[in-house]
Wavefront OBJ file of the C-alpha trace (Angstrom):
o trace
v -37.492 -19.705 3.185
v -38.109 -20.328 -0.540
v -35.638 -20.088 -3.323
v -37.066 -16.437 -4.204
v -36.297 -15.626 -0.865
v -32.437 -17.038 -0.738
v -31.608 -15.396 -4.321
v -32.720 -11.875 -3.307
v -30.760 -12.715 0.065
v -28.225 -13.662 -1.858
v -28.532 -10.880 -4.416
v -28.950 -8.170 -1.412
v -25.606 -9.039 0.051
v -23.450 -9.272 -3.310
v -24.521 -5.513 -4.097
v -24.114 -4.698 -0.368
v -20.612 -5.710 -0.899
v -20.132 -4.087 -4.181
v -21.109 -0.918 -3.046
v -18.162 -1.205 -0.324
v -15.949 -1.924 -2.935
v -17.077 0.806 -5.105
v -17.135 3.025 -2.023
v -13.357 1.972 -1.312
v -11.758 2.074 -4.508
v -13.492 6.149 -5.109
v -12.514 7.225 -1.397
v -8.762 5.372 -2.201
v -8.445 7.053 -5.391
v -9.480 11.123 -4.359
v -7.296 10.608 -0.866
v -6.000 7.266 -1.034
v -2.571 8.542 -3.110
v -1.963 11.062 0.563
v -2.913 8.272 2.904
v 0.709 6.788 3.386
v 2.516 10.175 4.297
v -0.582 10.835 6.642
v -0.333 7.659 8.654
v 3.441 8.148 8.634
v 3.469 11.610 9.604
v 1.009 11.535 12.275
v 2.170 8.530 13.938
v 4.357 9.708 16.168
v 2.333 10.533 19.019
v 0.335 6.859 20.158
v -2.800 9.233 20.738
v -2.559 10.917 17.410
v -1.471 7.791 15.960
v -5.051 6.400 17.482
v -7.429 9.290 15.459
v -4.809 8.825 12.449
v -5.925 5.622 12.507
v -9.562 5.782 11.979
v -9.674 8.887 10.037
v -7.063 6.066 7.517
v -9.691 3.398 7.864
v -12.754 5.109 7.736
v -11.258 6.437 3.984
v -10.190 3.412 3.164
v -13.050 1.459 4.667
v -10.844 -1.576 5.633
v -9.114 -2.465 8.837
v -7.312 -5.026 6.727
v -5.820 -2.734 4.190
v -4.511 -0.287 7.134
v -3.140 -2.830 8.823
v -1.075 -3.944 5.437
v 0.076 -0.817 5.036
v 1.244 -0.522 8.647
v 2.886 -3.843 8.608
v 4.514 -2.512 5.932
v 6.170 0.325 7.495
v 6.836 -1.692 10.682
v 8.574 -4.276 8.610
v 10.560 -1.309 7.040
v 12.199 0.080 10.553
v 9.726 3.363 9.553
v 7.314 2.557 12.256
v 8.031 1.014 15.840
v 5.382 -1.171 16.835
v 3.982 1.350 19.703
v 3.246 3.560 16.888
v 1.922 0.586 14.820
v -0.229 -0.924 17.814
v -2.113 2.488 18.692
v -2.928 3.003 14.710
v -4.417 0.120 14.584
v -6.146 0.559 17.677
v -7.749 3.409 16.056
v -8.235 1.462 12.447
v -10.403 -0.622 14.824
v -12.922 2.314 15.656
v -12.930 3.493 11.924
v -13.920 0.265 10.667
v -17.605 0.132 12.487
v -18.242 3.311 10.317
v -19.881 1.684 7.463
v -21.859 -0.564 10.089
v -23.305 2.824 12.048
v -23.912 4.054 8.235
v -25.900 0.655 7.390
v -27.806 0.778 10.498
v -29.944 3.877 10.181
v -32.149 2.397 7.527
v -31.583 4.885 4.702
v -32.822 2.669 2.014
v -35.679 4.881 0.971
v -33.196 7.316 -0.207
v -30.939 4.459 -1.879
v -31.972 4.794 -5.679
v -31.560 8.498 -5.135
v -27.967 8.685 -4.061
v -27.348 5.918 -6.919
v -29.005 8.480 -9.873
v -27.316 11.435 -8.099
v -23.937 9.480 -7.657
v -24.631 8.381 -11.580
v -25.133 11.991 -12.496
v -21.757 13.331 -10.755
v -20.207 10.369 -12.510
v -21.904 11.217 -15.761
v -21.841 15.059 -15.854
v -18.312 15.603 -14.936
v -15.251 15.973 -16.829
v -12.660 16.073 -14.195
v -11.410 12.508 -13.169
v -11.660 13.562 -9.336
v -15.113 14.758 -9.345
v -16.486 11.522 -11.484
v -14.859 9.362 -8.804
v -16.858 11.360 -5.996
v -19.851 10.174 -7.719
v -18.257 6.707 -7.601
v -18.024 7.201 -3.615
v -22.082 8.437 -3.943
v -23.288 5.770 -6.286
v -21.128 3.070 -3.718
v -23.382 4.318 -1.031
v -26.320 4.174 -2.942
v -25.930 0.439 -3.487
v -24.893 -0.535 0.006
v -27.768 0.948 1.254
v -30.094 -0.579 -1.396
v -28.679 -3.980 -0.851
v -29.049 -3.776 2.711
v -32.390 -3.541 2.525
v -33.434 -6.034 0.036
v -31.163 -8.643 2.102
v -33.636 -7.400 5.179
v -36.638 -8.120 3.040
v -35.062 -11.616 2.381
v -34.504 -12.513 6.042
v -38.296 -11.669 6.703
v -39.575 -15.250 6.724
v -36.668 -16.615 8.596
v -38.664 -15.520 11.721
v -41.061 -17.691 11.333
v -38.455 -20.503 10.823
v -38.515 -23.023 12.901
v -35.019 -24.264 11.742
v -33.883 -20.596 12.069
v -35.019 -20.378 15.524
v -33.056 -23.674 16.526
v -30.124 -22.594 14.957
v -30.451 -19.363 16.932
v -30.905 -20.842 20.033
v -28.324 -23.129 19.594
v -26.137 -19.963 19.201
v -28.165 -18.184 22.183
v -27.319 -21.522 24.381
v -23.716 -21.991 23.372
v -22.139 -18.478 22.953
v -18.664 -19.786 22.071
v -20.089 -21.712 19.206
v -21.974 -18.179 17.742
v -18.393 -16.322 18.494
v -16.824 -19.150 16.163
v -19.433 -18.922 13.802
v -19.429 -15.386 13.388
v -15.780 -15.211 13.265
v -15.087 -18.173 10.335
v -17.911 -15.627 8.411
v -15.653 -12.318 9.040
v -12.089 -14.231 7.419
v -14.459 -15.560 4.971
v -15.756 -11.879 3.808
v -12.130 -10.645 4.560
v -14.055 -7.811 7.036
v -16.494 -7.511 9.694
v -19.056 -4.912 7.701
v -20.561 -8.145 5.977
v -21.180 -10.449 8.906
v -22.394 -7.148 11.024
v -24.528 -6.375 8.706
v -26.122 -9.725 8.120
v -26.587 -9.275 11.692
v -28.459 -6.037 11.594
v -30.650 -7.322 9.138
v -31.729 -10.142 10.577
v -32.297 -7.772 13.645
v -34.349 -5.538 11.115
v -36.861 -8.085 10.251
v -37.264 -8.808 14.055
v -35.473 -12.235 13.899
v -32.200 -11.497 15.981
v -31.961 -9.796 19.344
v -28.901 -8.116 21.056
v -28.533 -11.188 23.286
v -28.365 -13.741 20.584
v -26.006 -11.613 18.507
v -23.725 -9.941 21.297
v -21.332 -12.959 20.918
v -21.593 -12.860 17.218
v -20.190 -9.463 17.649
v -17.387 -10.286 19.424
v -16.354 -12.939 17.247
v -16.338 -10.877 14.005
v -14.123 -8.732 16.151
v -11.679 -11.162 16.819
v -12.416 -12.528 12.982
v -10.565 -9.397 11.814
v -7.366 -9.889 13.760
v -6.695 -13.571 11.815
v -6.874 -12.673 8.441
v -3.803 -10.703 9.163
v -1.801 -13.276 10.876
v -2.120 -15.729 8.085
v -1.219 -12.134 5.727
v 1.934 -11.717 7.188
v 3.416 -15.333 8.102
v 6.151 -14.108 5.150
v 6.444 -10.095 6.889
v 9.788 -9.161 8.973
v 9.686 -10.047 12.516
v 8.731 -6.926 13.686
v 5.923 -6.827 11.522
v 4.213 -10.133 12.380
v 4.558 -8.395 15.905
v 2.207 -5.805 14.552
v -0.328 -8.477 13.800
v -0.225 -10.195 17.160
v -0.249 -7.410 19.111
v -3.227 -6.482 17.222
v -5.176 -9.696 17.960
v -4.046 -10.007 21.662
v -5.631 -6.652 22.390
v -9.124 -7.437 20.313
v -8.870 -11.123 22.722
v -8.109 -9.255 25.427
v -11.003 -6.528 24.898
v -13.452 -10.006 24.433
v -11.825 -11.976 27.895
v -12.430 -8.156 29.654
v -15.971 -7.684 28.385
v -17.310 -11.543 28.544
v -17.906 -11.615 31.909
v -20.085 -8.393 32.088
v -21.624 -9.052 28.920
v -25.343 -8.779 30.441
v -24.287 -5.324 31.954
v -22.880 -4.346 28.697
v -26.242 -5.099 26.716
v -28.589 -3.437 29.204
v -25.569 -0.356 28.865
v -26.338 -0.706 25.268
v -30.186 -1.154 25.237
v -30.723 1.724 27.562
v -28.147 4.000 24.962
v -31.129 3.515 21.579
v -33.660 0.713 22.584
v -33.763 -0.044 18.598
v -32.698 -3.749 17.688
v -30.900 -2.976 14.617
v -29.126 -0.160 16.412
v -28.353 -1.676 19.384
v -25.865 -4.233 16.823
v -24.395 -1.416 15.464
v -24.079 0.562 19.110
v -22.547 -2.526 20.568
v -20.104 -3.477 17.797
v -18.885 0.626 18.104
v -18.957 1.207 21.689
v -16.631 -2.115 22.178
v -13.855 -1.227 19.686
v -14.293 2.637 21.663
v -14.020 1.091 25.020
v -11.413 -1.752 23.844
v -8.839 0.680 21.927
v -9.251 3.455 24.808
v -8.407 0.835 27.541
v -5.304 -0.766 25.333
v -4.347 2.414 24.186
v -1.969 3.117 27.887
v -0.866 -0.528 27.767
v 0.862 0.128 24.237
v 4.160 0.474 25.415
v 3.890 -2.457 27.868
v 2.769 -5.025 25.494
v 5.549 -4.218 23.079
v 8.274 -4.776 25.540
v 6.201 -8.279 26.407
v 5.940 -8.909 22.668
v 9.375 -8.085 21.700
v 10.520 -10.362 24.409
v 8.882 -13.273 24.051
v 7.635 -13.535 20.777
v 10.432 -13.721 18.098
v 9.055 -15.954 15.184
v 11.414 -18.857 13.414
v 11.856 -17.935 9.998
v 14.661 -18.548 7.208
v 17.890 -17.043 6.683
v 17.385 -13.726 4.926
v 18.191 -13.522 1.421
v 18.080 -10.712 -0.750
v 14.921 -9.552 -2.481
v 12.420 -6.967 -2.146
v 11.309 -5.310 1.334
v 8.191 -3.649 0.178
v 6.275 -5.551 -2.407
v 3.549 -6.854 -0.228
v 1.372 -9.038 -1.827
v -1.399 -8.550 0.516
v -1.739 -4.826 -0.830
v -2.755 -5.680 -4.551
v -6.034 -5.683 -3.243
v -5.658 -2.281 -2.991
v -3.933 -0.267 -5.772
v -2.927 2.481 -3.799
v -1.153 0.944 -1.554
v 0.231 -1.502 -4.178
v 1.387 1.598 -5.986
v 2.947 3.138 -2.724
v 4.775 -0.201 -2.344
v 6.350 -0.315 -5.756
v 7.604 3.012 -5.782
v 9.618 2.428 -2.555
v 10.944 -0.352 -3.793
v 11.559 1.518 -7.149
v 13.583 4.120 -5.020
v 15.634 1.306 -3.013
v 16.874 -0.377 -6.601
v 17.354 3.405 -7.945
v 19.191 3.861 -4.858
v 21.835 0.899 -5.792
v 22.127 1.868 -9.209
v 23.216 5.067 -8.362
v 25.877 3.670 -5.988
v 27.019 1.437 -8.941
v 27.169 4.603 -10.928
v 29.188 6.644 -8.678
v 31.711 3.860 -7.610
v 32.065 3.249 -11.714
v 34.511 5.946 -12.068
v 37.116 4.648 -9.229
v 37.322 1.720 -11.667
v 37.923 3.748 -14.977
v 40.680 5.518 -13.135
v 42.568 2.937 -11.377
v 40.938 -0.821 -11.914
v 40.431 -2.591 -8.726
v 38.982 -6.097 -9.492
v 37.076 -6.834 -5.864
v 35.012 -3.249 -7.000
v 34.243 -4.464 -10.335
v 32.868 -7.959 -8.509
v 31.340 -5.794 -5.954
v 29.478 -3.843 -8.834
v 28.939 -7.010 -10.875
v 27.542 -8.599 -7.669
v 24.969 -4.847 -6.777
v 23.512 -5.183 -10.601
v 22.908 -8.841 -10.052
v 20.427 -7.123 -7.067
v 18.983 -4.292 -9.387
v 18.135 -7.521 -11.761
v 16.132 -9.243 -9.031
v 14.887 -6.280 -7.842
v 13.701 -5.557 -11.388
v 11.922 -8.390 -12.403
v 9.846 -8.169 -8.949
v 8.732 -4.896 -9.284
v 7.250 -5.622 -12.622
v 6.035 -9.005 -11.519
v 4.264 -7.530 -8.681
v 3.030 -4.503 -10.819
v 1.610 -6.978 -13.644
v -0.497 -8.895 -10.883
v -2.662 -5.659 -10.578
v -4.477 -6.848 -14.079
v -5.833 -8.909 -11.873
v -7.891 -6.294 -10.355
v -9.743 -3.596 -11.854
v -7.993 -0.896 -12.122
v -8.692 2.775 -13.597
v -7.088 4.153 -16.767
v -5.008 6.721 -14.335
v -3.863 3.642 -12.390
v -2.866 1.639 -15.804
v -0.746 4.537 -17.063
v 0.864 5.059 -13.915
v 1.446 0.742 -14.253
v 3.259 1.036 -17.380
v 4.993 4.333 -16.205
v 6.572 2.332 -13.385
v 7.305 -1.128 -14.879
v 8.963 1.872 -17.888
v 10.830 3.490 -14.985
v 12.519 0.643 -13.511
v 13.762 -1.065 -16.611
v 15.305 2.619 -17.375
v 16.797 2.548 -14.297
v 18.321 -1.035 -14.813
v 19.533 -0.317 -18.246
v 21.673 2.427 -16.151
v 22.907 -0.665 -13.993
v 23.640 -2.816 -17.308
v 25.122 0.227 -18.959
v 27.377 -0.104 -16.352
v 28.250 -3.544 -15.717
v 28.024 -4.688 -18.915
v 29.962 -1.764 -20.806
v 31.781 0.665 -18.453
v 33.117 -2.463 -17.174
v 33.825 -3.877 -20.287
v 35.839 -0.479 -21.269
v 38.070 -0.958 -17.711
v 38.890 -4.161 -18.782
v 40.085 -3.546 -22.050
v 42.665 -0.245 -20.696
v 43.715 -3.117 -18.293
v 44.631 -5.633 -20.990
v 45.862 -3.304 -23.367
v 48.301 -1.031 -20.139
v 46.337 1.720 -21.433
v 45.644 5.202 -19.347
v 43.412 8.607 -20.275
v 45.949 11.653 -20.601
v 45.519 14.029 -17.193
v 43.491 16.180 -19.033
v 41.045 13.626 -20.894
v 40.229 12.165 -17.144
v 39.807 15.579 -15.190
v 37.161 15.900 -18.164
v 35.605 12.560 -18.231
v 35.263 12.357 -13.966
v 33.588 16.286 -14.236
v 31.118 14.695 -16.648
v 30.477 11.921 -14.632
v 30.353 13.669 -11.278
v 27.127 16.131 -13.494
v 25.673 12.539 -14.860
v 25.827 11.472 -10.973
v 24.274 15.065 -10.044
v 21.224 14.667 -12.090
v 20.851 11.397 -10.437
v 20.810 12.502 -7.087
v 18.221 15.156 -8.474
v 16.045 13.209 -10.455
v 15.710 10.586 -7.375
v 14.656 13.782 -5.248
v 12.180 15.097 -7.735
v 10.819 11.638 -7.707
v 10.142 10.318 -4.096
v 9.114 14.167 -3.241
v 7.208 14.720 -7.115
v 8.950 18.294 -6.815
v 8.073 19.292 -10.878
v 10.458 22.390 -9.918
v 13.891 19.940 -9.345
v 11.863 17.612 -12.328
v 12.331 20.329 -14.948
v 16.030 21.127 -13.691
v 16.703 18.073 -14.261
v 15.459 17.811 -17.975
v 17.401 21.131 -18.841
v 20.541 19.615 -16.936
v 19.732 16.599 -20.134
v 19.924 18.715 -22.637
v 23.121 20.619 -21.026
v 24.844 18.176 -20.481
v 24.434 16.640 -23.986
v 26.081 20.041 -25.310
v 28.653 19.418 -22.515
v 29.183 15.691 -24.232
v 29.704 17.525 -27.896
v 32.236 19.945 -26.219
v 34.009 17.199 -24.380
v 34.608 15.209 -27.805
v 36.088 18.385 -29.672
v 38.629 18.830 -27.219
v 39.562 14.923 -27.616
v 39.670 15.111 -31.100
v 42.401 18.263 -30.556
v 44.192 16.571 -28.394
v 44.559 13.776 -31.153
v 45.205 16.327 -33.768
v 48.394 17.157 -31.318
v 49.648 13.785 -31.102
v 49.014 12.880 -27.516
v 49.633 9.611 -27.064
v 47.564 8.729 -23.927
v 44.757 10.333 -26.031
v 45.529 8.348 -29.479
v 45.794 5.064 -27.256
v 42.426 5.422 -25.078
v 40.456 7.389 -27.987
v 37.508 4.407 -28.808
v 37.636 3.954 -24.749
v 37.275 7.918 -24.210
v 34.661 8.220 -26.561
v 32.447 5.454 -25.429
v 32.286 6.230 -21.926
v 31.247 9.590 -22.685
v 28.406 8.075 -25.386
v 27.831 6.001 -22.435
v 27.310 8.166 -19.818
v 25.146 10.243 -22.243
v 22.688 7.709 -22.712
v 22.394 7.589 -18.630
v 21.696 10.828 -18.319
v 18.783 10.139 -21.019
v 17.565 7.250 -18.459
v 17.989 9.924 -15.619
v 15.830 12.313 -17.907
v 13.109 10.228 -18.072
v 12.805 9.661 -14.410
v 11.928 13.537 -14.215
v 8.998 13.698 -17.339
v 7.057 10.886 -15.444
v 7.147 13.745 -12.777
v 6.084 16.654 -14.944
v 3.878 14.694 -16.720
v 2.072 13.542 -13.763
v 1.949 17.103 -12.547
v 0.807 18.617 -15.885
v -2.300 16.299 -15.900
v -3.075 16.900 -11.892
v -3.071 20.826 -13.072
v -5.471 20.520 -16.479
l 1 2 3 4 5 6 7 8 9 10 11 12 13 14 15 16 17 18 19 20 21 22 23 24 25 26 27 28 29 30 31 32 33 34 35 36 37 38 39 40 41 42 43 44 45 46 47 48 49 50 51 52 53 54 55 56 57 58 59 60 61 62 63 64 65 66 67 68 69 70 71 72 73 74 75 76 77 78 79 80 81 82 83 84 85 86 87 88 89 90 91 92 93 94 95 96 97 98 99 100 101 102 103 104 105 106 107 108 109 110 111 112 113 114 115 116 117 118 119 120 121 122 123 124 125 126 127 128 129 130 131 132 133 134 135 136 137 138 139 140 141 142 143 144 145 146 147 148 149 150 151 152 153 154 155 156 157 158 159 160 161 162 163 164 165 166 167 168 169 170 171 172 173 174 175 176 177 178 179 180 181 182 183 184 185 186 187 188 189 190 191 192 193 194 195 196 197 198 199 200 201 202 203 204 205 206 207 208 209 210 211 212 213 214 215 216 217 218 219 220 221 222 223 224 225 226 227 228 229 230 231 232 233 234 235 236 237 238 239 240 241 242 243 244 245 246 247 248 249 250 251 252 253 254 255 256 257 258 259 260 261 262 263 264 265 266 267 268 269 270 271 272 273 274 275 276 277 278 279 280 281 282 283 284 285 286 287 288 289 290 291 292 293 294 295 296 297 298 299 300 301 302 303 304 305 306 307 308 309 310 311 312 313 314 315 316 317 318 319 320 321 322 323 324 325 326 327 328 329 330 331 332 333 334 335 336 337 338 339 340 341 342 343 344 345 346 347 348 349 350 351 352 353 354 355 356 357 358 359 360 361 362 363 364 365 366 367 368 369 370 371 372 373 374 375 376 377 378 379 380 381 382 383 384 385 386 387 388 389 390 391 392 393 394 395 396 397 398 399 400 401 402 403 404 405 406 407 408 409 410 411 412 413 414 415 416 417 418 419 420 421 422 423 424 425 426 427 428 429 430 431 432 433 434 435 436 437 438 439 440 441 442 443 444 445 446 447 448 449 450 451 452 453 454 455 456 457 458 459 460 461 462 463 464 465 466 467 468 469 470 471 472 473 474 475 476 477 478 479 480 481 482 483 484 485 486 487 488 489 490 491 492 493 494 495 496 497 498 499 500 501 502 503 504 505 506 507 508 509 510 511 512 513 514 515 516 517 518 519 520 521 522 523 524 525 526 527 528 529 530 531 532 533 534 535 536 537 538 539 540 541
């Protein structure tokens, strides 16, 4: 095999696995952003959690990146590991999609889905529609480097150094399981190695015998890349990942011993050598998730038992900023606006308990609220640390905006915190050093105002996790309301001074503050609701 020979092998693979990752990133972006609350949603059921589970992985065209996003919610008490274990038994049947796709030898037609993908992506106007032609053009180039990596591996058939190293593999199965299996954590997925496989089959240089073990061990290659992934998860969700691997070693202990049967099963089902791979790698993940899928419950109780992994004392930080999902900007979106809802979450609490301590100072809840805001600071600075890792990776110009529009968000939302800490505090402090109270009437009208800030809040939050632009646009005519309310509110302080009240005189630069204060919240709180109509105004145009 000559140099021109390795290069275009070479070559062949590298735009085989850019068209995957063109593929991906199109199918992520037209469903990707409904793929969470479908996996959640449909989970419930361990059968209906099995198709949920390749219908997931087959759009994402990953195992790996469904079973982040699954660790994820197991890790987050939103997923028990039954439901967990039977979606990734499914994500296991999805993922030999792109193999069966790569098998039927549609090369001929690959420069024609590229220029028709192109076109789409050309022609159209509508972001959706130009990433369709992303998906097309992804296919285009998987199938084209397919086959110029099968032209490449022609001459290895005549190789007598090939052939060894074949039979070496034919003669010491474990060895080509090992093989195949350091190759699938290498490529991060099994479609690579498979495929590799099918065209070596393709130029008549691999058999079903040889590569049956090969199989197997990409299989089992695909469980270890997420062990390693989630050595830093939750207990429960490292459970996730063994379970996961048990069953795949399992499936391979089960199917070693009848392997002969299972390749004459095979050969009999399309006598074709590059299809017999691909019928092989399919029909095992069928057979292996259909047989595991009953045992489920079982192995969870076993798992749950006996496997509790040593780990250090919890401290605070973020629950859902998995690192493993910047790979993949959807779910590294998804992630960050959970965790943006958890530190919104807090802040609101601070803002709520922030008018027990304007009306009667209690020093443990100002600690306790100094103490929460030191949280919404960590939680802060990781949410835009994680967010500013995704330059890393290509991302659209949809994804960028919606970057800034979260790392804007959540320093909005700790400015409410600081507003808090640093100045309602600071005003409780002062009418405690200077004896100082707010006449009955000023404080019936400052805790009203406060209980509408709090209101919009609780709205805004709502419109956000749910994207609601109905409760969104409440919310920005509650702002403006409430900023006439604010105007209203100050008049009938400055009467009361005009009448001599001396609770009012006393607490007057204190009343007036707070209410500026709690003002410029409710602006924060505003802003929270246009990143909702904005977003839907441009999904509508």
């Amino acid at each position: 095999m000559g140099f021109f020979e390795i290069t275009t092998l070479v070559g062949g693979l590298a735009i085989f696995l850019h068209g995957i990752g063109l593929t991906r990133e199109g199918l992520q972006v037209v469903a990707g952003e409904r793929l969470r609350s479908l996996i959640f949603a449909l989970s419930k059921n361990r059968v209906i959690a099995l198709f949920t589970g390749v219908v997931v992985t087959m759009i994402l065209q990953s195992s790996t990146a469904t079973t982040v996003m699954v660790v994820g919610f197991a890790s987050s008490a939103l997923m028990s590991l039954n439901q967990a274990t039977a979606v990734l038994l499914g994500a296991d049947i999805g993922t030999t999609v792109t193999v069966q796709l790569i098998s039927f030898h549609l090369s001929a037609y690959a420069l024609t889905v590229v220029s028709l993908g192109f076109v789409v992506r050309a022609m159209s106007k509508r972001k959706r529609n130009q990433y369709i032609g992303q998906i097309i053009m992804g296919f285009g180039l998987l199938f084209l480097g397919m086959k110029l990596a099968e032209d490449a591996t022609v001459p290895l058939k005549s190789s007598e150094v090939f052939r060894s190293i074949l039979d070496y593999f034919s003669m010491r199965p474990l060895a080509g399981m090992v093989a195949a299996g350091a190759a699938t954590i290498f490529f991060q997925g099994s479609a690579p190695t498979i495929g590799f496989m099918i065209a070596l089959a393709s130029a008549g240089s691999l058999s079903l015998e040889s590569a049956m073990p090969m199989v197997l061990g990409a299989n089992i290659g695909t469980t270890i890349n997420p062990i390693f992934m989630t050595m830093k998860a939750s207990t429960e969700g490292r459970r996730v990942a063994v379970a996961h691997m048990l069953f795949k070693v399992m499936g391979v202990l089960l199917i070693f011993p009848f392997l002969r049967e299972f390749e004459s099963f095979v050969i009999r089902i399309e006598p074709i050598p590059w299809r017999e791979i691909a019928n092989a790698h399919t029909l095992f993940n069928l057979l292996n998730s259909l047989v595991s899928l009953p045992l489920v419950g079982l192995s969870s109780r076993l798992i749950s038992s006996h496997y509790t992994p040593k780990g250090q004392a919890e401290k605070f930080g973020p629950k859902y900023l998995d690192a493993r999902s910047l790979e993949t900007p959807v779910l590294a979106f998804g992630n960050a606006q959970r965790e943006f809802l958890r530190m919104a979450d807090l802040v609101n609490e601070i803002l709520r308990d922030s008018v027990k301590v304007m009306g009667k100072v209690d020093l443990d809840m100002v600690a306790d609220i100094e103490e929460r805001d030191d949280k919404v600071d960590i939680l802060n600075r990781e949410i835009r640390f994680y967010l500013a890792k995704l330059t890393q990776e290509i991302l659209t110009r949809d994804q960028a905006e919606k970057q800034m529009e979260l790392i804007s968000l959540s320093n909005d939302v700790e400015n409410i915190g600081d507003l808090v800490n640093h100045n309602i505090l600071a005003l409780a402090r002062t009418m405690v050093k200077h004896s100082i109270t707010f006449s009955q009437q000023g404080w019936e009208e400052i805790r009203d105002f406060h209980g509408k800030v709090c209101e919009n809040f609780d709205l805004a939050l709502i419109a956000y996790a749910t994207q609601d632009e109905e409760i969104a646009r409440k919310v920005i005519r509650h702002r403006t309301t409430l900023i006439s309310i604010e105007n209203q509110l100050k008049e009938k302080h400055i009467a009361r001074l005009s009448q001599g009240t001396r609770e009012s005189i006393e607490t007057s630069s204190v009343h007036l503050d707070l209410l500026a204060h709690l003002r410029q919240i409710n602006g924060y709180i505003g802003n929270i609701a246009d990143a909702v109509v904005k977003v839907k105004s441009a999904e509508s145009s």
